[in-house]
C-alpha positions in Angstrom: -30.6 55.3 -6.8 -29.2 52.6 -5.2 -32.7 50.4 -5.8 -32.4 51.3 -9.3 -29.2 49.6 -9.4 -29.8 46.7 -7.5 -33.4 46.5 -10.2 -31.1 46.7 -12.7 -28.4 44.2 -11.8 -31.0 41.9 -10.9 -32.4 42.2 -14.7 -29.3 41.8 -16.3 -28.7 38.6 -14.1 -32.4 37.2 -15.2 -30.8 38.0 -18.7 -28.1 36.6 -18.5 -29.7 33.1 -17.1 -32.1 32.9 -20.2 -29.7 33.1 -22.2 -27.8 29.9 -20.5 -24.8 32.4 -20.0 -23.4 30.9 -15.7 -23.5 34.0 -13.7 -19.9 35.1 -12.6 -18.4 33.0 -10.0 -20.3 29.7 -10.9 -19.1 26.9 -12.2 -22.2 25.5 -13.6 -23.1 21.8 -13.4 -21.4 20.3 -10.7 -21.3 17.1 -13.1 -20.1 16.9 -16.8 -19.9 14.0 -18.6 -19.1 12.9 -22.4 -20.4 9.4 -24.1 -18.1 7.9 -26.4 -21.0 6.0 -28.9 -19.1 4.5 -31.5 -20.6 1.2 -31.6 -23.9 0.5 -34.2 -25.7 -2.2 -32.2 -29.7 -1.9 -31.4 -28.8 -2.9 -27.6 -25.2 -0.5 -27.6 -28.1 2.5 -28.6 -30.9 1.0 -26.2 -27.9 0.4 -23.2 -26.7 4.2 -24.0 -29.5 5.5 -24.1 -31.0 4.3 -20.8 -27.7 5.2 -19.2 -28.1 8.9 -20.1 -31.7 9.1 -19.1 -30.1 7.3 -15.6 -27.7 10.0 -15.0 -29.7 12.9 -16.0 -33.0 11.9 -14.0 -30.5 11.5 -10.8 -28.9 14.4 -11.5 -31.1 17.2 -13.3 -29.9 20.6 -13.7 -26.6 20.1 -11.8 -25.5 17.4 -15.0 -24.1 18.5 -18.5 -24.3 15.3 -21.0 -22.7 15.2 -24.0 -23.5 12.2 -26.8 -20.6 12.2 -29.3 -21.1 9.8 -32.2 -18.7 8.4 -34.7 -18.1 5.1 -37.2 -21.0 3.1 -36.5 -22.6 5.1 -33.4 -23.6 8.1 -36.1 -26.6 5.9 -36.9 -28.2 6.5 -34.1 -28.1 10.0 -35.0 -29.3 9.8 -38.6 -33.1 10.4 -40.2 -32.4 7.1 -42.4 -29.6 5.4 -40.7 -28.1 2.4 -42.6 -28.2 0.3 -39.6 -31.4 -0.7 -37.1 -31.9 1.5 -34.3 -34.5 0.6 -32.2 -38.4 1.3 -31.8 -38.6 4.8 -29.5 -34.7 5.8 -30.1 -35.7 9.2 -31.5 -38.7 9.8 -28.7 -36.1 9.3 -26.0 -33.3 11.8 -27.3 -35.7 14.1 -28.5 -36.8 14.2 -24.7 -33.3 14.1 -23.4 -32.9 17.1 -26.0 -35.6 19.2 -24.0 -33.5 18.6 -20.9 -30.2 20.1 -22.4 -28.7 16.7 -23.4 -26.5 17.7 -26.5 -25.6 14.6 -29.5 -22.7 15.6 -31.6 -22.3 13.8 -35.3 -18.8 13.3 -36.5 -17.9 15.3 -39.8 -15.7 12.5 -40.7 -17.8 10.0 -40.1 -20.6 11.6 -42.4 -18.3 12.2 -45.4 -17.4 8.7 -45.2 -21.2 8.0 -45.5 -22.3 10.5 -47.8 -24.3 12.3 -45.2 -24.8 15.9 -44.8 -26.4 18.1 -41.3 -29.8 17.9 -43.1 -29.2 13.9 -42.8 -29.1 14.5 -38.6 -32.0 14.6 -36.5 -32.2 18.7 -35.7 -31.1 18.5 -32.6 -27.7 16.9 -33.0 -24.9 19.2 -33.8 -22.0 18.2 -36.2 -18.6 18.3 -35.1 -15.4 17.9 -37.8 -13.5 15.4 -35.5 -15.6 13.0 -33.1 -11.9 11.9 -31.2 -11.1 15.6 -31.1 -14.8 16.0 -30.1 -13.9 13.6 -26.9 -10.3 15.2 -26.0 -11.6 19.0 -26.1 -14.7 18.1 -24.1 -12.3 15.8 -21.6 -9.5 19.1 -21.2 -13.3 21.7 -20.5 -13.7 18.8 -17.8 -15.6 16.1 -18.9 -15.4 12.9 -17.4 -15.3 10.5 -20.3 -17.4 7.4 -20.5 -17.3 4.4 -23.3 -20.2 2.7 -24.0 
């Protein structure tokens, strides 16, 4: 009886790791960190970019990252964005996207454009308030950054 249990508590924790649920009594990432990208320059995106890949190849699993884009950073995030992004922009978050990196869109930001979610690369995930994005993510314990 009691290796039926321990089989079965061991499947439920396999379970509950697939499903990106932390086990009880973890903290996750020992790292978590939010980008502020609200600047619409080719070398703000390439400088942002490269930073993220920095942190994420240093720290791998034990990192959270967090993109939040508003005003002109949101066109980095867009399938026809109004403003140049450089050469390779999608390739790299579309990598960074495998590794758990998440980009957030600003609702606000896209009404003020006339964009919509189907105007967003899959991956990114649209959030009403970019600032209120940054402050909820700071007070779950994300150090804030400013690119």
């Amino acid at each position: 009886m009691k290796r039926l249990f321990t089989a079965l508590l061991c499947l439920f924790s396999l379970t509950a790791l697939a499903d990106g649920d932390v086990p009880a009594g973890s903290s996750g990432p020992a790292h978590k960190v939010v980008y502020q990208c609200n600047k619409g320059g080719v070398s703000d995106y390439k400088f942002l970019l490269f930073s993220v890949s920095q942190l994420k190849e240093k720290y791998g699993d034990d990192i959270d990252i967090v993109v939040s884009c508003f005003g002109p950073g949101l066109h980095l995030l867009g399938k026809h964005p109004e403003r140049e992004v450089h050469a390779g922009a999608l390739d790299q978050m579309t990598y960074l996207d495998t590794f758990g990196v998440k980009f957030h869109a600003c609702g606000n930001t896209m009404k003020a454009l006339g964009w919509h979610q189907d105007d967003l690369h899959d991956f990114v995930k649209m959030v009403p308030i970019g600032a209120d994005d940054l402050m909820l993510l700071q007070e779950q314990g994300y150090q804030y950054l400013v690119m």
